[in-house]
N, C-alpha and C positions, 0 to 999 in steps of 0.2 A: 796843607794845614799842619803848621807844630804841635808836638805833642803837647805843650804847653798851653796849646788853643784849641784841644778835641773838646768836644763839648759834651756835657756831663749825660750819659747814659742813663735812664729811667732805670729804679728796681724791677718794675717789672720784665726789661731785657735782660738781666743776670738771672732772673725766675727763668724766662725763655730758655740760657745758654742753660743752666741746670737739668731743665727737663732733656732737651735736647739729648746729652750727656746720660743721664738715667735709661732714656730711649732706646742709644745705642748699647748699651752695658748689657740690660736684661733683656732686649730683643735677642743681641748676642748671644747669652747666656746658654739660652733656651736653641737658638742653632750649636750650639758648639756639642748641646747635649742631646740632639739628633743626631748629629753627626758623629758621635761617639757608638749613638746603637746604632745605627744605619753601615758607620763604614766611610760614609762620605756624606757630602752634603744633599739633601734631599733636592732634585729638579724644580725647577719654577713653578709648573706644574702644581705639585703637589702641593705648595702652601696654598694657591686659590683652591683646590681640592680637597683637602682634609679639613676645612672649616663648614663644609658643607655634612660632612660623612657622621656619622654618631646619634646626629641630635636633633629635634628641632631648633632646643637653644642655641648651641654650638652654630647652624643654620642662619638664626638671625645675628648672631654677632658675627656674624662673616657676611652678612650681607649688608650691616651696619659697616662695619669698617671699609667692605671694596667701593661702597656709593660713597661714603665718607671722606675716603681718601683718596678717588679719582675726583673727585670735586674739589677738595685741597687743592691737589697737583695742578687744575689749570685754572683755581685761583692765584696759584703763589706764581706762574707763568705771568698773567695777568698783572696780577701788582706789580712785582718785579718790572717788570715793563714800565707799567705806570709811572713808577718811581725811577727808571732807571739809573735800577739798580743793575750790575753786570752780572751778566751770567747764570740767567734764572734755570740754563737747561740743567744746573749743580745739582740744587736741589731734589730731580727728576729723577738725576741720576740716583743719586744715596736711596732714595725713597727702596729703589729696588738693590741696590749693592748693600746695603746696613740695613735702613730701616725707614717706616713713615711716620715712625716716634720718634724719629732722630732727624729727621730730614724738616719736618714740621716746626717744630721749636727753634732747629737752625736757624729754618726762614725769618719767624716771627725774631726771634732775636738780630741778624741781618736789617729787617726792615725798620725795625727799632733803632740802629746803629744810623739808617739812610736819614731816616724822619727827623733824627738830634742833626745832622748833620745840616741839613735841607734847613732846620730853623737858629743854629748858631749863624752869627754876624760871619761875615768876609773878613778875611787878612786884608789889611792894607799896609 
């Protein structure tokens, strides 16, 4: 397909790439600023860990996010498939190299990109 014949992106896929992008920045953030008191970066471990530690609150929002976003992860496996689209293990990956705010909004911006695609007309 020329670029000339990409078909027009929804707004709400550039909302998608934006959050995406936010996701990574202030997940980031907030590692770079562990790792500055710690020395290095905290162990795997320790992020499913210290959501639990403190609080009740603290408690539920860690146990909102890990059912959250392990249910994510093998819906975006799933669609991605559905739609194959390529190479949904990407996704999977970032979730835990950067983030599940960056890796989330990828996807939905991604599937966004498949779905314009999947409904523009054929070159001929």
């Amino acid at each position: 397909m020329s670029v000339q014949n990409r078909p027009q992106l929804p707004i709400i896929a550039w909302v998608y790439l934006g959050f995406s992008i936010i996701g990574a920045v202030t997940t980031w953030r907030y590692n770079l600023m562990a790792m500055h008191e710690l020395g290095r970066l905290p162990p795997p471990v320790d992020f499913v860990r210290v959501g639990f530690e403190g609080s009740a609150i603290l408690g539920s929002l860690a146990s909102d996010f890990w059912v959250g976003s392990l249910a994510s992860l093998i819906w975006m496996v799933v669609e991605a498939r559905r739609l194959q689209m390529r190479r949904p293990w990407v996704y999977v990956v970032l979730t835990f190299l950067i983030a599940w705010a960056a890796a989330l909004p990828l996807f939905l911006f991604m599937r966004e990109r498949r779905l314009a695609a999947s409904r523009a007309p054929a070159d001929t």
